[in-house]
C-alpha positions as CSV (number, residue, x, y, z in Angstrom):
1,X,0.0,0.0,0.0
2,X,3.0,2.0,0.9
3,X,4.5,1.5,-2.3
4,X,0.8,2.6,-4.8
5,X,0.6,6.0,-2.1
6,X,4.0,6.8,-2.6
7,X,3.9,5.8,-6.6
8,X,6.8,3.4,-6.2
9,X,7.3,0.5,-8.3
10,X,6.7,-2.6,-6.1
11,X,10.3,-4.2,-7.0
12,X,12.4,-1.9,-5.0
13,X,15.9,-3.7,-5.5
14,X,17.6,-1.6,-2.7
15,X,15.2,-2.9,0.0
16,X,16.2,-5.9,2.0
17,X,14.5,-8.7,1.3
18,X,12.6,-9.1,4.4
19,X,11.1,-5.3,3.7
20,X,10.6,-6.1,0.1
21,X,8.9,-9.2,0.5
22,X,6.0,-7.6,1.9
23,X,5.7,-5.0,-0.8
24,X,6.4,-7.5,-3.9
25,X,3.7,-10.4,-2.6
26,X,0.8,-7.6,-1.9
27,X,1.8,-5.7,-5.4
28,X,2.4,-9.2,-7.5
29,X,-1.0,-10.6,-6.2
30,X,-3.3,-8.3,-7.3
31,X,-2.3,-7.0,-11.1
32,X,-4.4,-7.0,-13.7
33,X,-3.2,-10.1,-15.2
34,X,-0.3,-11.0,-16.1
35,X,1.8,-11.6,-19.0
36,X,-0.7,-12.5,-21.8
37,X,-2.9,-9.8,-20.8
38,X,0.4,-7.4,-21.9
39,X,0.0,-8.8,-25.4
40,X,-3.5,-7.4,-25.6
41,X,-4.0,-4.5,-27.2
42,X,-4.1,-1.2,-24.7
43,X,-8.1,-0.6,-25.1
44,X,-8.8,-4.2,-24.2
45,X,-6.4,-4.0,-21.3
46,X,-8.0,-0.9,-20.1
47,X,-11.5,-2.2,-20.7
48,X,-10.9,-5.4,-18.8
49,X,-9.4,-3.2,-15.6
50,X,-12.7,-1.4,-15.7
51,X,-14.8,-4.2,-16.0
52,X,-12.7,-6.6,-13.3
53,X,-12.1,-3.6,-10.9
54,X,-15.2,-4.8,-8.7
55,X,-14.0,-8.3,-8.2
56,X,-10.7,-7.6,-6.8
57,X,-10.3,-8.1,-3.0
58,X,-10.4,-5.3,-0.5
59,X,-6.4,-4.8,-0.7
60,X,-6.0,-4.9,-4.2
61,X,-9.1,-2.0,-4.2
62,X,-7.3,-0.1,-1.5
63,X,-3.8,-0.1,-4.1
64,X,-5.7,0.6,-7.4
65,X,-7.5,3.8,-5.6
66,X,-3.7,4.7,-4.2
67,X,-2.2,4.4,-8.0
68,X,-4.9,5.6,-9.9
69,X,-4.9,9.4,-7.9
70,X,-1.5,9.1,-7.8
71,X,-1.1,8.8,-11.7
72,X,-3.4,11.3,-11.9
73,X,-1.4,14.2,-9.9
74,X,1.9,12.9,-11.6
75,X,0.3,13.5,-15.2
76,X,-0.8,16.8,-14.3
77,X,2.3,17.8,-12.3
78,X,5.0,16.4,-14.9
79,X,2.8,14.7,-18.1
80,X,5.1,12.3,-20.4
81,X,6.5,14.7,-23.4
82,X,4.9,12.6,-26.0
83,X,1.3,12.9,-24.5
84,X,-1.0,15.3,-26.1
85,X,-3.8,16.8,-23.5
86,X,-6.2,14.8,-25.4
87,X,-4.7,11.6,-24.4
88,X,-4.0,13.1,-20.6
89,X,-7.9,13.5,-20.6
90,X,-8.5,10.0,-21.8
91,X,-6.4,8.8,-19.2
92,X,-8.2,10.6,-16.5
93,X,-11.3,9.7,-17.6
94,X,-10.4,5.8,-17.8
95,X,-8.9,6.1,-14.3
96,X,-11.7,7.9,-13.4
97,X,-14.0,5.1,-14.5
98,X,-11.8,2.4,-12.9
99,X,-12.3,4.4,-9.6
100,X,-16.3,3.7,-9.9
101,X,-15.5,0.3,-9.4
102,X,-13.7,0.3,-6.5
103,X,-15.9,2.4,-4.7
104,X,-17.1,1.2,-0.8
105,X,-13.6,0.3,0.0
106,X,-12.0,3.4,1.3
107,X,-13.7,6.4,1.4
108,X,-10.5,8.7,1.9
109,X,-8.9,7.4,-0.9
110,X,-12.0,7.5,-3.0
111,X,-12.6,10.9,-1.9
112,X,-8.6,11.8,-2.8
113,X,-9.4,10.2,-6.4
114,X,-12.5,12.5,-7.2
115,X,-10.6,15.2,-6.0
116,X,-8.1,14.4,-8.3
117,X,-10.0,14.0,-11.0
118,X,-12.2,17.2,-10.7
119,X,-9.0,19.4,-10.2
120,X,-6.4,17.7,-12.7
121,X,-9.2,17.0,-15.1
122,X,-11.1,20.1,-15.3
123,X,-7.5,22.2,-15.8
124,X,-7.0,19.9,-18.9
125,X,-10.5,20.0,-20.3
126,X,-9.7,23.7,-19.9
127,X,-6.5,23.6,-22.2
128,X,-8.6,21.5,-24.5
129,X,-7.7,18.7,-26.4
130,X,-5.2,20.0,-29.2
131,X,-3.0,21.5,-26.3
């Protein structure tokens, strides 16, 4: 949980293993898949996060909330060069939709990813979508 609130990869080679192990077995339990779901195309892999986000178990809910405001901020804050703010509203819609799903968990968190989205969201429907 730690490592989605902080927006850490969940293989953290400088940790010892006993703090690691912790982080690696609660991260590598609950993601959306696996290695054949990477050679799906990245609509179907979003589509099937949306549609499986329900299912997943109270910790895995908890981490997807944690990551999904997280990505949101970092997009806004520092977006990837090569994204247009179309695609930055796409994602923000997507994780926005994701975050539907996992609602009843946490209300914090839920409440931190609607924030999220209204303020990150609104300034890039502001810009519009050729910015």
């Amino acid at each position: 949980m730690i490592a989605a609130l902080l927006h850490v990869p969940s293989r953290i080679p400088r940790f010892p293993r006993p703090h690691r192990r912790g982080v690696r077995r609660g991260g590598g339990r609950h993601r959306d898949g696996g290695h054949r779901r990477q050679e799906l195309p990245q609509a179907e892999r979003k589509r099937i996060q949306v549609e499986t986000a329900a299912h997943k178990s109270r910790k895995a809910k908890i981490l997807k909330l944690a990551d999904k405001t997280s990505n949101i901020r970092a997009i806004a804050a520092s977006p990837p060069a090569d994204w247009s703010v179309k695609r930055r509203i796409e994602y923000v819609d997507w994780a926005e939709a994701v975050g539907r799903e996992l609602r009843g968990v946490c209300p914090w968190l839920e409440a931190q990813l609607g924030e999220a989205v209204a303020r990150r969201g609104g300034r890039l429907r502001r810009m519009g979508p050729g910015g």
